[in-house]
C-alpha positions in Angstrom: 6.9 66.1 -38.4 4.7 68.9 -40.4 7.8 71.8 -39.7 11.2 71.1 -41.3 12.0 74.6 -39.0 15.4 73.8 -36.5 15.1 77.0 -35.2 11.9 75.8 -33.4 11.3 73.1 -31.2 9.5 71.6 -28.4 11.7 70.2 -24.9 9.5 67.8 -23.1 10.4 66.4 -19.3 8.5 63.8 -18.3 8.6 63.8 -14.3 6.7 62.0 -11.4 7.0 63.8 -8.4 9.8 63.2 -5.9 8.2 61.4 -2.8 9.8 59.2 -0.4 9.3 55.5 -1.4 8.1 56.2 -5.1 11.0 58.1 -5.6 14.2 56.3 -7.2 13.1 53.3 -5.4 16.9 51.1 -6.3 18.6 54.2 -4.6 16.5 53.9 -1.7 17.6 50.6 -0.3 21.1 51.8 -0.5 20.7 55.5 1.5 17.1 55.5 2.8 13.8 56.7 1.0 14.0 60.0 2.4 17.7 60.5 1.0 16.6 59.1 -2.0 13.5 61.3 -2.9 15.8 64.4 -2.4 18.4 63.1 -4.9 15.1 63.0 -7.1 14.1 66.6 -6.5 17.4 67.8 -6.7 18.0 66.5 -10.3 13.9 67.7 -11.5 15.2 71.4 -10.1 18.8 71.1 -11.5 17.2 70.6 -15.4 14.2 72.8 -15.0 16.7 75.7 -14.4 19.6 74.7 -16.4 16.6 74.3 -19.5 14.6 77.5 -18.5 17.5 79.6 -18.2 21.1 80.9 -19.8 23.1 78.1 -20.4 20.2 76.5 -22.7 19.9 80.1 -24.3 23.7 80.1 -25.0 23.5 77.0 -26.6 20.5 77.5 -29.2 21.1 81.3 -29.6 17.4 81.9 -28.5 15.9 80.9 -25.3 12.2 81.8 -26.9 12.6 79.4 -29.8 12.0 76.6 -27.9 8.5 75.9 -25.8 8.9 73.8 -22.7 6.6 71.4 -21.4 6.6 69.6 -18.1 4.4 66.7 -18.3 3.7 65.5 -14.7 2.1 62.6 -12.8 0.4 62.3 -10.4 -2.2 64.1 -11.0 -3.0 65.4 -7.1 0.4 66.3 -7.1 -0.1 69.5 -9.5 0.1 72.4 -6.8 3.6 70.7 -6.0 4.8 71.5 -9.1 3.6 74.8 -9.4 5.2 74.9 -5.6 8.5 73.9 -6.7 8.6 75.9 -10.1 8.0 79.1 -8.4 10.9 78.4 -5.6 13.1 78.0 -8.9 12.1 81.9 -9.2 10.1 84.0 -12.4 12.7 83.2 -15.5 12.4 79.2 -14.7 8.8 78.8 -13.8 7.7 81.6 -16.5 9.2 79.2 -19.1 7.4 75.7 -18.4 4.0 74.5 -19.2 2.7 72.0 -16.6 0.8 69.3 -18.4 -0.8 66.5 -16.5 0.1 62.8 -18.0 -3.4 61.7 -18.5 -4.2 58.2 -18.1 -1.7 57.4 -15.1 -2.1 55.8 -11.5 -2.0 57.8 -8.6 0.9 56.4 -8.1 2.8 58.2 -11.4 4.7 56.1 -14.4 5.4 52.8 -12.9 5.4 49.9 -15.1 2.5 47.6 -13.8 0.7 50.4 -11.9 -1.8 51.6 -14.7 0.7 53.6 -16.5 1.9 53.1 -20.1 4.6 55.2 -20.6 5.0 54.4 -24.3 1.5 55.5 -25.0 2.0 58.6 -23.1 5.0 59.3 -25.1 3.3 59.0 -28.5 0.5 60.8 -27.5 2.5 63.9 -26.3 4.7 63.8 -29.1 1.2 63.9 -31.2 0.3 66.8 -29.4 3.5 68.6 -29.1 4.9 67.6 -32.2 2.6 69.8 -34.8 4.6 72.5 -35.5 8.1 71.2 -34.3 10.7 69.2 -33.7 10.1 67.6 -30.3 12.6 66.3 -28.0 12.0 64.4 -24.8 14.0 63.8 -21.4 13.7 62.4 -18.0 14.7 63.3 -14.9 17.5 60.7 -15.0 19.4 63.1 -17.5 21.3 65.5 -15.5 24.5 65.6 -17.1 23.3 65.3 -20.8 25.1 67.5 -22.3 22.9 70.5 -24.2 24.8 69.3 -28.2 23.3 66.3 -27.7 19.8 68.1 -27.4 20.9 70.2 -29.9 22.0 67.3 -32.4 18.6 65.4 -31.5 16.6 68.8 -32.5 18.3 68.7 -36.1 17.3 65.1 -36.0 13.5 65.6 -35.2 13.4 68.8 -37.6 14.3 66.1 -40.4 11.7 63.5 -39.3 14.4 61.5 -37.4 14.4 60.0 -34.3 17.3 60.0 -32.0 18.1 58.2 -29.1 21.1 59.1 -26.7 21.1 56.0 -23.9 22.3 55.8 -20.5 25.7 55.0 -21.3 26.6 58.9 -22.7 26.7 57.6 -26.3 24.0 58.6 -28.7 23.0 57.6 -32.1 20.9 58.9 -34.7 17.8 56.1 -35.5 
């Protein structure tokens, strides 16, 4: 990490788009692919508001100090995105940078469908990662409470990593 600066950092989502029978695939063959892919928009829309807009500023005192970047996949899908952001209204989509996650199937960030996610993730966090801390989510993350971004910002400004797994604990690395 070249900046030891807190007060400045980069939030990156990583999202495929949500489309029947791609979408939360598990879910799906519990309450239909239909049902499952609007689970899967709903919680992309929930966390590009709730991190575009007052309850993020609240939290870190300064909704401009920290850029937001939506990688997405697939690629075809980009006018979607753009789509949905705007529905969110002018404070949410005003605040996110769509990037494209180069090197992915049609498809988007399945495991055995041309993607490597890992690769992906060190190669934004190359990109993104120059002038501060970064932090990365999912769209699985609803609920993560903003500290926990927060702690894992401190982290990242002091060249740690921190991981915060699916079961609501989280641990410095």
């Amino acid at each position: 990490m070249a900046s030891s600066d807190s007060s400045f950092c980069t939030l990156v989502m990583v999202a495929k788009f949500p489309t029947p029978g791609k979408s939360k695939t598990r879910l799906a063959q519990g309450v239909g692919a239909e049902q499952a892919a609007s689970f899967a928009s709903a919680c992309l829309c929930d966390l590009l508001d709730r991190f575009a807009g007052e309850h993020f500023r609240q939290c870190t005192g300064d909704c401009s100090c920290c850029r937001r970047v939506l990688y997405y996949a697939p690629a075809e899908r980009k006018g979607e995105f753009v789509e949905l952001l705007g529905m969110l209204g002018p404070e949410t989509s005003s605040r996110w940078h769509l990037q494209e996650m180069q090197g992915h199937s049609r498809s988007g960030m399945k495991a055995g469908e041309g993607s490597d996610l890992g690769g992906f993730l060190a190669q934004a966090l190359v990109t993104n990662g120059a002038d501060s801390p970064v932090m990365f989510i999912g769209t699985d993350c609803v609920t993560i409470p903003t500290a926990i971004l927060l702690e894992a910002q401190g982290a990242a400004a002091s060249g740690t990593a921190y991981l915060c797994p699916a079961t609501g604990t989280h641990h410095p690395a």
